[in-house]
N, C-alpha and C positions, 0 to 999 in steps of 0.2 A: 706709241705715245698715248693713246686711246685709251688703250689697257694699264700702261700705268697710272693712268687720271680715275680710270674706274677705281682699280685698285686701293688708290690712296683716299677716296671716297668713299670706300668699304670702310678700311679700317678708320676713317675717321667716324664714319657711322657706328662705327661698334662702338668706337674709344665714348664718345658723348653718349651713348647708351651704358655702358659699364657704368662712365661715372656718374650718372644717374641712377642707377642699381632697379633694384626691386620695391617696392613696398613691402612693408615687414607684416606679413596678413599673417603670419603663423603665431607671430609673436602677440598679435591685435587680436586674434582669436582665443590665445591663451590669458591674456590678461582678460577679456570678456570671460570666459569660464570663471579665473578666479574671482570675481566680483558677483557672477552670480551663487557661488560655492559661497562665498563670504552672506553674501546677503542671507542666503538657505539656513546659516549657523547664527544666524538673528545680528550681523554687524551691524546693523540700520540701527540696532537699540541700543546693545552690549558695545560697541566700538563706532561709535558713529563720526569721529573727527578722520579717523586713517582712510574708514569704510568711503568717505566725502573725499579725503585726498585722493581717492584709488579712482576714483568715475571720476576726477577733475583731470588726473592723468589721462586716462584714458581719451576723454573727450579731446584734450591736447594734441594726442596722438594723430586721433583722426584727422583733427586741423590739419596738422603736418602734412599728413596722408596729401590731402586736398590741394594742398600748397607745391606738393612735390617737395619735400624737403623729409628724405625719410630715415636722415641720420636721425632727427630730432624724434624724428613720430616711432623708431627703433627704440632711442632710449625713454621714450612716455611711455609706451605701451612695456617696458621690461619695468619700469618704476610704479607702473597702473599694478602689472600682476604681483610685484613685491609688496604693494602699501593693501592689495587687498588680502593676499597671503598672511598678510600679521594683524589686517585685523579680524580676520577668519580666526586664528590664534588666538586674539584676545577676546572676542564675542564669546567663544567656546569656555573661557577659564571664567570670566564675566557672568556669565549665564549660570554655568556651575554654582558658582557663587550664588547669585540671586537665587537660584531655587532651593538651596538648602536653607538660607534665611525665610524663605517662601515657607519651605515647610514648618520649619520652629514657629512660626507667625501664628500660619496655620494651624499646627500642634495646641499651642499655646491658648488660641481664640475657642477653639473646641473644650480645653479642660475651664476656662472660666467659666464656659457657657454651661458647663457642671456643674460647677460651684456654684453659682446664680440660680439654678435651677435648684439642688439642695439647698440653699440659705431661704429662697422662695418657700419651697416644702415646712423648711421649721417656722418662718413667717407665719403660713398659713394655721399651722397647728399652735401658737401664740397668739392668737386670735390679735393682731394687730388691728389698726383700721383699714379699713376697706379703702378708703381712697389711696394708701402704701401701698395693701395688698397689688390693687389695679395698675396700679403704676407702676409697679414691678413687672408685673405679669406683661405691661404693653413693653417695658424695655427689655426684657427678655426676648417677645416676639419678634420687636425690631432688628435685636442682635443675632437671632439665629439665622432671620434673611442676610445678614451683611456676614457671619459666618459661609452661608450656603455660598452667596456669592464671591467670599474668597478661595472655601472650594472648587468653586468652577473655574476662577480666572489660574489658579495654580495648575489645576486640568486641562486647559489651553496655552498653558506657557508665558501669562502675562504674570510673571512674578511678581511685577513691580507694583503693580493694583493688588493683587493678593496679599502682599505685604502690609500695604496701605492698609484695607478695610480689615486685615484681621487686625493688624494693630489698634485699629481703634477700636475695634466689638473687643478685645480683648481689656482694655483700658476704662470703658464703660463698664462690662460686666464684671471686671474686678472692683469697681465703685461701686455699684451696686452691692455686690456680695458685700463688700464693709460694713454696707450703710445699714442691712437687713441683720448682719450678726450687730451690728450696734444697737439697735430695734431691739432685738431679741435675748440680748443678752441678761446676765444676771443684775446689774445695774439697772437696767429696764424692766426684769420683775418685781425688784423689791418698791419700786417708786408706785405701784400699782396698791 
């Protein structure tokens, strides 16, 4: 009788262990991976609503974990690595995006800064006034720093500032350029 009471003790020990199960640490592992995979491909910037669902799962998870409840912390941690899988996916197409605008930006802010620099050159040989001349000459300076510094931020992967300041050096110094061939033009000689 001894031994069947052990016995029946066993297997109920097993049975509330089973259904208890495991912790899903494989699965908490792999959703940790993809969230830092996702973070690596810039999701914090390029996908940041999924990239925030994905850590908010997760975190979930681990609750569960805590709670002993690891049906739930199974499916946070499979819904952590799916929500940070797509937006791994979408930082990477996001990103893409942004740095070829980055570049035309850039492209862009470089050939005015040409243009501005040759409209300057035929200023100067039209003997404009000097207070034009200087003022050209200081926004030209201005914009080849805010150039430079769209190059660098496109060099570090911050697209989105790269975008910004060439767009604007590019918008000044095509104003500029207008305003110098206005200056200089034929209407402008004959009134001389």
């Amino acid at each position: 009788m001894r031994r069947v009471l052990q016995s029946m003790a066993a297997v109920a020990a097993l049975t509330v262990a089973a259904s208890c199960g495991d912790p899903p640490d494989k699965e908490l592992q792999q959703a940790r991976s993809a969230i830092e995979s996702a973070r690596g491909a810039g999701a914090e910037v390029y996908a940041r609503d999924e990239f925030n669902a994905a850590e908010t799962a997760l975190k979930s998870a681990t609750e569960a974990v805590d709670q002993r409840d690891y049906r739930l912390a199974l499916n946070r941690a499979l819904d952590a690595r799916e929500r940070a899988q797509n937006a791994e996916t979408e930082a990477t197409s996001r990103k893409a995006v942004a740095r070829t605008e980055a570049s035309r930006a850039v492209a862009a802010a470089g050939r005015a800064l040409d243009e501005a620099r040759a409209r300057l050159k035929t200023a100067e040989g039209a003997r404009l006034p000097a207070r034009v001349v200087v003022a050209a000459h200081r926004s030209i300076s201005d914009n080849e720093v805010a150039v430079q510094e769209a190059r660098t931020a496109f060099g570090q992967g911050d697209f989105a500032h790269a975008t910004d300041v060439a767009g604007t050096a590019t918008t000044q110094l095509r104003g500029l350029a207008k305003d110098l061939e206005s200056a200089t033009g034929p209407s402008s000689r004959r009134r001389r």
